[in-house]
Structures are given as C-alpha cells and as structure tokens.
C-alpha positions in Angstrom: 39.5 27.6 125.3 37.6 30.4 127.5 39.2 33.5 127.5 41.2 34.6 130.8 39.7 38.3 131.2 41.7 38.2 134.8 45.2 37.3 133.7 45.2 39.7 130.8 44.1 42.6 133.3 46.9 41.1 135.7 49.2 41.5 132.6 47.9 45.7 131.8 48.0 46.3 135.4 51.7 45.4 135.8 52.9 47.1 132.6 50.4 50.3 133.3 53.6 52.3 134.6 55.1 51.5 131.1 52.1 52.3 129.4 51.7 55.4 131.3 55.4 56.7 130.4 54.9 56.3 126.9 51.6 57.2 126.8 52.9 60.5 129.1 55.8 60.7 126.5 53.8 61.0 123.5 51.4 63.4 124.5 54.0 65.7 125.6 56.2 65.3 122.9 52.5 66.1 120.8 52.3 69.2 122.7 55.5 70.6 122.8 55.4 70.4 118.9 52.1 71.7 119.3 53.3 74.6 120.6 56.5 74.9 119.3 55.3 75.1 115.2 55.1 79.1 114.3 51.5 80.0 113.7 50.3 80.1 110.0 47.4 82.3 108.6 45.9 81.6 105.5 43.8 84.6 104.1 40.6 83.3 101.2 39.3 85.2 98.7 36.8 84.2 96.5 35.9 84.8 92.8 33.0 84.0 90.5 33.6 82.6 87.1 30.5 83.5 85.1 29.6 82.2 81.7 28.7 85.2 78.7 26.6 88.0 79.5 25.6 87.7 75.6 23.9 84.6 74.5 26.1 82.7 72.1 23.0 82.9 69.7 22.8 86.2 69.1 26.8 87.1 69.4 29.4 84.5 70.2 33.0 84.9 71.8 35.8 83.5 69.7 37.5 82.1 73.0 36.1 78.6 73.6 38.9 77.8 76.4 36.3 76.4 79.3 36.8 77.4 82.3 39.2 74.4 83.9 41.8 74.9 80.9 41.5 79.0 81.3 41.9 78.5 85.3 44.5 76.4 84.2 46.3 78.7 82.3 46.1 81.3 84.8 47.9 79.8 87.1 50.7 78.1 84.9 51.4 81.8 84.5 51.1 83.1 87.8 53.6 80.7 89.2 56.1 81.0 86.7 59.7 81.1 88.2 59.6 85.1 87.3 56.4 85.6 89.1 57.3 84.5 91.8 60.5 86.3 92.8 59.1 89.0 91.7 55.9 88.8 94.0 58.7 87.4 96.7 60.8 90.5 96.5 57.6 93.1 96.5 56.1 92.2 99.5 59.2 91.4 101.3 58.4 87.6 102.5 62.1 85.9 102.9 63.1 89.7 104.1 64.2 87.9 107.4 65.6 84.5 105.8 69.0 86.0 104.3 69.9 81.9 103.4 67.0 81.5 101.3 68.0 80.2 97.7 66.0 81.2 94.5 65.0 77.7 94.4 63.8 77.1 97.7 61.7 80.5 97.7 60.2 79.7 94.5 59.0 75.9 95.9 58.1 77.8 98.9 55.7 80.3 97.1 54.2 77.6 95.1 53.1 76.2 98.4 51.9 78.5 100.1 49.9 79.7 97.4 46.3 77.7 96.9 44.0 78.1 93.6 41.0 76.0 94.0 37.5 75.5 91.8 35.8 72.8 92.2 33.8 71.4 89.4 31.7 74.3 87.8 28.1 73.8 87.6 26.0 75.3 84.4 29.4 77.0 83.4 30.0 78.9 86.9 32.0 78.3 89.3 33.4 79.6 93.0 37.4 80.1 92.9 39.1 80.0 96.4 42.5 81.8 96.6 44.6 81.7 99.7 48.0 82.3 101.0 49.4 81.2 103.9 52.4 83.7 105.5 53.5 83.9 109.4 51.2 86.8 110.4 47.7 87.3 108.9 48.6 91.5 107.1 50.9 89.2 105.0 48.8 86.7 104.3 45.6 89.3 103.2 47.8 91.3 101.5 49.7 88.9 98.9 46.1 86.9 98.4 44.4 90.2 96.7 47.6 90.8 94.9 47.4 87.2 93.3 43.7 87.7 93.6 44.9 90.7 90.7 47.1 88.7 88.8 44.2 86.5 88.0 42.4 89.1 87.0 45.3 90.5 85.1 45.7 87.6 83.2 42.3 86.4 82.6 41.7 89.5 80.8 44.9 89.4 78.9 44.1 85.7 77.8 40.9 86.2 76.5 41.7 89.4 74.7 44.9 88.1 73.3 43.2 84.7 71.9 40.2 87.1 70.3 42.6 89.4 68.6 45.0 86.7 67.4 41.7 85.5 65.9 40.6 88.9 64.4 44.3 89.3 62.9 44.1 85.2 61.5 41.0 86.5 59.9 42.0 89.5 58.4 45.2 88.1 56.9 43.4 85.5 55.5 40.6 87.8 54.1 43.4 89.8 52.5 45.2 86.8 51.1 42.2 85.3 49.8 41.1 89.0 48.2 44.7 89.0 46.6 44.7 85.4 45.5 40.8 85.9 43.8 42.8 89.4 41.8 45.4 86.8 40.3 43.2 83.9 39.6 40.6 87.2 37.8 44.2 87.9 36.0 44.6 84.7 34.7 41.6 84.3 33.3 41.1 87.5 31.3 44.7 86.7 30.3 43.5 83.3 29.2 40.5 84.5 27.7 42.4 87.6 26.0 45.1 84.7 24.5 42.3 82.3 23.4 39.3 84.9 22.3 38.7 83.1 19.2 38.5 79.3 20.4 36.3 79.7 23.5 33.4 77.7 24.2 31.1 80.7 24.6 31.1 81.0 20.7 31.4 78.0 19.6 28.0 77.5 17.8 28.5 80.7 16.1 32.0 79.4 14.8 30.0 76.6 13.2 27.2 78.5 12.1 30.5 80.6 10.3 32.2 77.4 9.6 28.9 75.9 7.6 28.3 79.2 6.0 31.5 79.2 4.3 31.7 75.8 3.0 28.3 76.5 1.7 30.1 79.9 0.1 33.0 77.7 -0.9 30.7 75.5 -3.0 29.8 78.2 -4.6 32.7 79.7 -5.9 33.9 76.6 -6.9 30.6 76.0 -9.2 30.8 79.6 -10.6 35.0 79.4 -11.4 33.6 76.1 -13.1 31.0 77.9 -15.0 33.6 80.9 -15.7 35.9 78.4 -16.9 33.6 76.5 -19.1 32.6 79.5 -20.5 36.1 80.9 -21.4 36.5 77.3 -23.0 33.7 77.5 -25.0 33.9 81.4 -26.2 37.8 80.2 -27.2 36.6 76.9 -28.9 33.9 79.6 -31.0 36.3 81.9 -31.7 38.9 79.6 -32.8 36.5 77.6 -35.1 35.1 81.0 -36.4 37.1 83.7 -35.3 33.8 85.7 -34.6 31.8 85.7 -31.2 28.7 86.5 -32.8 26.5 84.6 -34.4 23.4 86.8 -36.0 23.2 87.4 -40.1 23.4 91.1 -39.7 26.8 90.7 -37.8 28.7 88.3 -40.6 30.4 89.2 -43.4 29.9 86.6 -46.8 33.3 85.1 -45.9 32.4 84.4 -42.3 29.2 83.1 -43.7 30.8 81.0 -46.6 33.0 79.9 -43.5 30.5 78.5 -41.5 28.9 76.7 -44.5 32.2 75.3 -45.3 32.6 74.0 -41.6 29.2 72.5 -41.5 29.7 70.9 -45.0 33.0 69.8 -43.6 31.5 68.1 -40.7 29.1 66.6 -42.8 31.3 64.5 -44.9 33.6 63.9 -41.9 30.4 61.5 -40.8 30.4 59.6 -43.8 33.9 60.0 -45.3 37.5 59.3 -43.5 39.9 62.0 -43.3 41.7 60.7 -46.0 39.3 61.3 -48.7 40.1 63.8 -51.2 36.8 65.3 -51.0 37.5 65.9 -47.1 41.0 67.4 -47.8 39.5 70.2 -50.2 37.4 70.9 -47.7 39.8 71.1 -45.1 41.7 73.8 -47.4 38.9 75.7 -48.2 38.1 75.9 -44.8 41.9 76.8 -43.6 41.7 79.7 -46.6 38.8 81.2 -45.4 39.9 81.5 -41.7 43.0 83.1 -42.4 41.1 86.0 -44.7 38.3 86.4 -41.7 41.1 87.0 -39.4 42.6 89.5 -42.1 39.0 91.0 -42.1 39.0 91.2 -38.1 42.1 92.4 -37.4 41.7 95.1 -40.2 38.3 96.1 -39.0 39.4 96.0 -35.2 42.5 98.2 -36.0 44.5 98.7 -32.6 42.0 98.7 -29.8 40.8 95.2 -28.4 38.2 92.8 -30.1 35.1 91.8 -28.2 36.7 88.2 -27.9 39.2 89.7 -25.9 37.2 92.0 -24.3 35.6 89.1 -22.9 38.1 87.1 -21.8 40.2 89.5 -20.0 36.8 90.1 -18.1 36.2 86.3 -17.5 40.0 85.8 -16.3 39.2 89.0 -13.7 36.3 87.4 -12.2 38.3 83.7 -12.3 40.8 85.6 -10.3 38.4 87.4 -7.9 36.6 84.1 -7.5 40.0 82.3 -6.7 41.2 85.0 -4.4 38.2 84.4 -2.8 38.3 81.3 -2.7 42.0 81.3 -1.1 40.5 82.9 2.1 37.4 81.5 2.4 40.1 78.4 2.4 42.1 80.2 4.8 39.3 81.6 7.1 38.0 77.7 7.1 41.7 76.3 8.3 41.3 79.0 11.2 37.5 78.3 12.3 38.5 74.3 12.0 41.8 74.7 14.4 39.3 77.0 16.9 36.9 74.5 16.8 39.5 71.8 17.5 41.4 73.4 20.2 37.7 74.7 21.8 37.5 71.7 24.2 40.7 71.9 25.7 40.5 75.9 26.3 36.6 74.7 27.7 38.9 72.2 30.2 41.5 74.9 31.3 39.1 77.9 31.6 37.0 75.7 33.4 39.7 74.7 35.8 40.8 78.5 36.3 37.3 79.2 36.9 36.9 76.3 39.3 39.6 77.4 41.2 38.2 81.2 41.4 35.1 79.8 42.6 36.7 78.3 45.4 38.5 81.0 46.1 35.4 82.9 46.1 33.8 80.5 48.8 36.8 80.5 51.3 36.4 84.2 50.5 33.4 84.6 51.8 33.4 82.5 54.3 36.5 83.9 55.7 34.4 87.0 55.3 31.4 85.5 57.9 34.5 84.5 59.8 35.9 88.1 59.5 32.7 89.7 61.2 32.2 86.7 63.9 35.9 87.6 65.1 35.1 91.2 64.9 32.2 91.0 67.1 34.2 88.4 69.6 36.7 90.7 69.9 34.5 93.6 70.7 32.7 90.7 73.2 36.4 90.6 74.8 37.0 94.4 75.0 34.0 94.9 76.3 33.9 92.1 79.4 30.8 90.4 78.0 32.1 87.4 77.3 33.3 84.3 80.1 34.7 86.4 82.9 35.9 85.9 86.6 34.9 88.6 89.0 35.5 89.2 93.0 33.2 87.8 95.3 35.0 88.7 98.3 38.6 89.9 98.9 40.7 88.9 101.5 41.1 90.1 105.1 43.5 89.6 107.5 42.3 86.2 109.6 41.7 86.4 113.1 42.7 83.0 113.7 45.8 80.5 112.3 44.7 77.9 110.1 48.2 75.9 111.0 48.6 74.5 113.3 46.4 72.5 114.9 46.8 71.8 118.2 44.0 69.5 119.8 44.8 67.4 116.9 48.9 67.3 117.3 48.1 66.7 120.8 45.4 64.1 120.3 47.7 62.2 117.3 50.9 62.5 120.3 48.3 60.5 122.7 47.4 57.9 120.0 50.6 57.4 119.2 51.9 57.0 122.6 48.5 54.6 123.5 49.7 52.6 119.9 53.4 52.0 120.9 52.1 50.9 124.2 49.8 48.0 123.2 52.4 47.3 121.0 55.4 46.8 123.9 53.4 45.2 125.7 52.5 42.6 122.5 56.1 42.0 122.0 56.9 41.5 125.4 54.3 38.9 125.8 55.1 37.0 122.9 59.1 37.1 123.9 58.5 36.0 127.6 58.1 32.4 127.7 57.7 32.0 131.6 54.8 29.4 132.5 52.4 31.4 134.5 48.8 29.6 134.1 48.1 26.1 134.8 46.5 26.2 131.3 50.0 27.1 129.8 51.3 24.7 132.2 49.3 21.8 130.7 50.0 22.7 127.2 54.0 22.6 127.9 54.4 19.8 130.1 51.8 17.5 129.1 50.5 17.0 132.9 47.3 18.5 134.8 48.4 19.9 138.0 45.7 19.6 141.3 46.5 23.4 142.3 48.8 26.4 142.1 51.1 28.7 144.8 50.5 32.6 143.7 53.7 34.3 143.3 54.3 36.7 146.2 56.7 39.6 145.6 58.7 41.0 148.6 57.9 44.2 150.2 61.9 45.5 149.3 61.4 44.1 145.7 57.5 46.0 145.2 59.6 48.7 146.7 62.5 48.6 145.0 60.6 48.0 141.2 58.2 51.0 142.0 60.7 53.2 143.0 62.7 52.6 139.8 59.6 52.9 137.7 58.9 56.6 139.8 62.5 57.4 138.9 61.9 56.4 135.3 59.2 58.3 134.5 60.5 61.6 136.4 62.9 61.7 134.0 61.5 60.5 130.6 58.7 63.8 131.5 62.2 66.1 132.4 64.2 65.1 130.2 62.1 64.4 127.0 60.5 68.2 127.4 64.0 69.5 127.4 65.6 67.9 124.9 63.1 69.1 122.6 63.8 72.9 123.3 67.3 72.1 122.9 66.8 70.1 119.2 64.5 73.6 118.6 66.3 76.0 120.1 70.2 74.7 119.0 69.5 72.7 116.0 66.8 73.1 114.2 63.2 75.2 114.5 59.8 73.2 114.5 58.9 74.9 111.5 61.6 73.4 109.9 61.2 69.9 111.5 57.8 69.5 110.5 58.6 70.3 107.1 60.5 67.7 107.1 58.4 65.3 108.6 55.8 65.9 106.2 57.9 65.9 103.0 59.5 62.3 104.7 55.9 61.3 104.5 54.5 62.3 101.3 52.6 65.9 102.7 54.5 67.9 101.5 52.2 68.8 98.7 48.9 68.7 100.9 49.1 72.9 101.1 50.0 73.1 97.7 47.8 74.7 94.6 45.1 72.5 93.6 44.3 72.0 90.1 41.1 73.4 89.1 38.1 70.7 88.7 39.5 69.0 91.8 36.9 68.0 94.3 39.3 68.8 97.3 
C-alpha cells in the first residue's frame, strides 16, 4: 500500500494549532527556567603532578603511593565532614541560608567542589580544581584555598609516610642491635659453662685423652714391676734373711745357710718330704735362720736394715705410682664425659650461633634499610621526591558555567516538538472515524466509485479557530505566570532544578571526580 503523503499533511495541518501550543508551551516554559535558575560560576585551577626530581637510581623516595591513590587520599581528607564546615564557616557560603543543616551544607560542599586528573602519562599529570558558588570572588576565592589544602596535605602525606618509615627503621635497627647483645650473651655464657667440652678443642682433648692412657699403661707396668720386685726382695730375705748376695758380705752362717738350702732343695728333687734325711735338713736349715737373724738384728742394732730400707722406698713409689694413677683415672673420666657431651654442646652452640647470624643479616640489612629511609626522608623534606605544584591559580570567571540557556531553551522546544508528535500519535490511533476510501475498503469489505469531501461551515471554522486563538492566549498567559508564582511563592528555580536533577539521577554530575577518570 502506497503511502498517502496528502492525508497525513491534511492530518499535521489540522492539529498544527495544537502542535503550535505545546510546542509554544515548552519553549517558554524552557525559557522561563532558563532565566529563572541563579547564575553559577565555577573558578579552575590547575596543578602539575610531577614524578622525582632525583632518579630512583641514584636516591629513591620511601613513598611509592602513585599518584591516583595519593590524589585519592588527598581528597578523602579534604572533604571530611570537619573540612568542610570548617571551610563553610571561613568564607561565609550559607551566611544567607540561616535553614541550612550541617548535613545539607556538607552534601552541598561536596558538590560544588570538583578534583579531576585524568589518566597521568609518564607519571605526570594535569589536576583541575574548581568550585562553583553564586558570584565568581566566591568561587576564585574558595578554589585557591582548596587549591592550598592540597598542597597542605600532599606534603604532609609524603613527609608523614617517609618518617613513619625512618622511625620503623630505626626501632627495628635498635631492636635488632639489642637482640644480637643477648644472643652475644648467651653464647659467651654457653661457652663460659661448657669451656672444656667445646668442639674447638676437641682433637686436642683426644690427643690428651691418648696421651694419658698411653701414661696409664705405664704406670700400671712399673707398679707391676715395683710390685714384683717387693715380692721377690721379700721371698730373698725371708729364704735368707740377707739382701746381698757377694762372699765378702756373708758371714759362715749365712754361707752354711745357703749351702744347707741348696742341699735341701737338692734332695727335695729326689727324696719326699717325709724322708728322714729331708727332715734333718729342714732343722738344720730352720736353726741356722734363726741365729742369722740373731746376727742381723745384733749387727743392725736400732736403726733400719737395708731390707727395710728398701721396701719402705718401694711402697713410696707404689703409692706415688697409684696416686698417680688415681688421677690420671680421674683426669680420663673427665676428658671421656667432654668428649661425649662435645656433639651436643657442637649442636646448641651451633644453634645460638645460627640464630646470631641471622640476627646479624636482618641487622644489616635493616641497616641498608636504615640509610635508604634516611635519604627518603631527606628526599621528602626537601621537595625532591613526587610532588604537585600550581600551574595556574584561580581567578574570578567572567562568565557562569551554569546555566545554560540556548540549551534549556532548545531541550524546552524539543520537548514541546516530542509531546506533540506524540498527541497527535495517540489521537490517531484512538479516532476510528473512516475518512479514506482505502480505510473504507478495509472496514466494509466494498470498493466505493467516488467520495463527497467533508465541508466545514463558515460558523464552525469560525467558531473552532476562535477557540483554538482563545486557547493558546491563555496557555502563553497563564503558563508564564504560574511559573513566577511556583518561583516566587513556593519554591526558587535553584531549588527546583535541584530537584529535578537528583529525581533523574544528576545529581552527582557536578560532583568530585575520582582521579584516573577520563571525564
């Protein structure tokens, strides 16, 4: 089915005077809150965020915040709940709004105010501050003072997080110093407790320990030999009762005795101790013993005989050589338990000296740390690390950034063009009068062989334009003035379009922007 250009134009044409109200309607209703909003300035300053002066080679900073988290925390702080009254009741801006609740100025400042850096590039970046008041002093005036606050606070971030660092390290250098004293302690304590089973001297301890089981082995062959000997001088003596053996040292009874004792032993080969022979011997030999010992004694008088001359000198060196003995014993028993308890005094001195070690790496390595945080922190003091400086300060605007009138104005004639096409859409589709021969054919089913145009009265043209005159007279009057009284008697603009744009989700499109936002 062609397409009826002529009947659809028919159609505009007789609803233009209701497309020309609303239309009308709109746009004035655009203008008057236009004109009615206040005026709003927003003064910019700008800032440069600048990476270190210092290349991180040669000196680093201790503050690795980038610059999207320190931006961040900037303004976390400036628009505390504080800040913000405070900076409200300085400069005076709800002076004139005696209604204003803490809450509502605070949401207000946080609106007003705008933080913006976009993505930094190569570590720098631009920051754009603004503020937007009712008269452009205002507006200049409470930028630079935010403008300062970030300043303010960049500084005192950076300088607070370098010497928190500086005083970390130096805490930890001393506790590590005081911790590497007491581990020393220990040690020497251990070593003090343990001097004669450390590992250090171990092979001497055996080189001691051999050496006196070698001198041990000897002792006990010479009390052997010292012992034997004592036997042997006591077996002579008692046999002969005389040490010596040499003619000119005998008397003829000693002699006769020691012929006597060798005959005796003689026949004690062939003969048995029962022989008679044997017994006379036996009591010759018992005869002449006791009248050598007569002969000794009276020759020795009262001073000591050479057989006991010797063996009291014999005993003294068998108890020399025993006492000797007893501590060589003794001095063994100790170099054994050293030796025995040397490898787990090597295990616990070499866990104390372990420990000290590692102590002694953090140490020093807190140490580097020490000196890295000293020179961040003179980075800091100094401005040479990350820093954000003034571009440009604010001045007072010469022209309002809000609103914008062409546009209110424009968006109050699309509107009204909008709700127009749209009546007229719904008007069509409710009327269902048969005006075409087409939509005659499709309803009743029949083809008619011509049509009779409708022809409208000259009262009923009159009267229907005359109404429509009337109509849109007083939509322009009346629409125009009940505007100034909803402004004037219940609420301002400013306050309506506040409204409006919280109702549909702008409220926030003045607000702070985070940094790294591309907006």
């Amino acid at each position: 089915m062609s397409l009826d250009l002529r009947h659809y134009l028919n159609l505009f044409l007789r609803r233009l005077p209701y497309v020309i109200l609303i239309t009308a309607a709109c746009t004035t209703v655009g203008i008057v809150f236009a004109f009615a909003i206040p005026p709003v300035f927003r003064a910019e300053a700008r800032l440069l965020f600048e990476n270190a002066q210092i290349p991180d080679e040669l000196a680093a900073s201790t503050v690795e915040a980038s610059a999207d988290e320190n931006l961040l925390a900037i303004q976390q702080r400036i628009l505390t709940r504080e800040n913000l009254l405070a900076m409200a009741e300085d400069f005076q801006i709800y002076a004139e709004t005696k209604d204003a609740t803490p809450e509502v100025i605070v949401e207000e400042m946080r609106y007003r105010i705008g933080i913006n850096m976009p993505r930094p590039e190569g570590g720098t970046g631009v920051i754009t501050v603004s503020f937007s008041a009712p008269n452009p002093e205002l507006s200049a005036v409470v930028t630079n003072a935010v403008v300062e606050q970030i300043l303010a606070q960049n500084v005192k971030i950076r300088t607070d997080a370098s010497g928190n660092t500086l005083e970390f390290f130096e805490q930890e250098v001393r506790r590590l110093s005081e911790e590497m004293v007491a581990q020393n302690a220990r040690i020497l304590e251990f070593e003090t407790a343990n001097r004669d089973a450390l590992p250090e001297s171990l092979s001497y301890r055996r080189s001691q320990q051999t050496a006196l089981q070698e001198r041990l082995l000897q002792v006990d062959r010479e009390l052997a030999s010292l012992r034997d000997r004592r036997q042997r001088l006591a077996d002579l003596y008692d046999r002969t009762g005389r040490l010596a053996t040499a003619i000119g040292d005998v008397t003829p009874e000693q002699a006769q005795l020691e012929l006597l004792r060798q005959e005796l032993a003689s026949a004690l080969v062939i003969l048995s101790p029962t022989n008679p022979r044997v017994r006379a011997l036996q009591t010759q030999v018992a005869a002449l013993e006791e009248a050598v010992k007569e002969q000794l004694g009276a020759a020795g008088g009262g001073s000591l005989s050479s057989f006991d001359v010797q063996m009291l000198d014999i005993d003294g060196q068998i108890e020399y050589l025993a006492e000797q003995k007893q501590q060589i014993e003794t001095d063994l028993a100790k170099i054994e338990a050293s030796i025995q308890a040397t490898p787990g005094n090597s295990m616990t001195l070499g866990t104390l000296t372990s420990d000290y070690e590692n102590l002694r790496v953090q140490y020093d390595q807190a140490v580097a740390s020490l000196a890295n945080a000293r020179m961040g922190d003179r980075i800091e003091m100094t401005d040479r690390g990350q820093r954000i400086s003034v571009i440009e300060l604010a001045v007072p605007p010469a022209y309002r950034s809000e609103p914008n009138r062409k546009l209110l104005a424009l968006t109050g004639f699309g509107v009204g063009a909008l709700l127009s096409a749209l009546m007229i859409t719904v008007l069509e589709a409710l009327n269902s009068t048969i005006r075409r021969p087409s939509e005659m054919v499709r309803a009743l089913g029949i083809t008619p062989f011509g049509t009779i145009p409708f022809h409208e009265s000259k009262l009923a043209k009159k009267t229907r334009r005359r109404w429509q005159i009337w109509t849109a007279v007083g939509a322009l009057v009346v629409l125009p003035l009940g505007i100034f009284a909803l402004v004037t008697l219940v609420m301002p603009m400013d306050a309506v379009f506040a409204a409006l744009t919280k109702m549909l989700g702008m409220a926030d499109a003045g607000a702070t922007t985070l940094p790294g936002s591309s907006e």
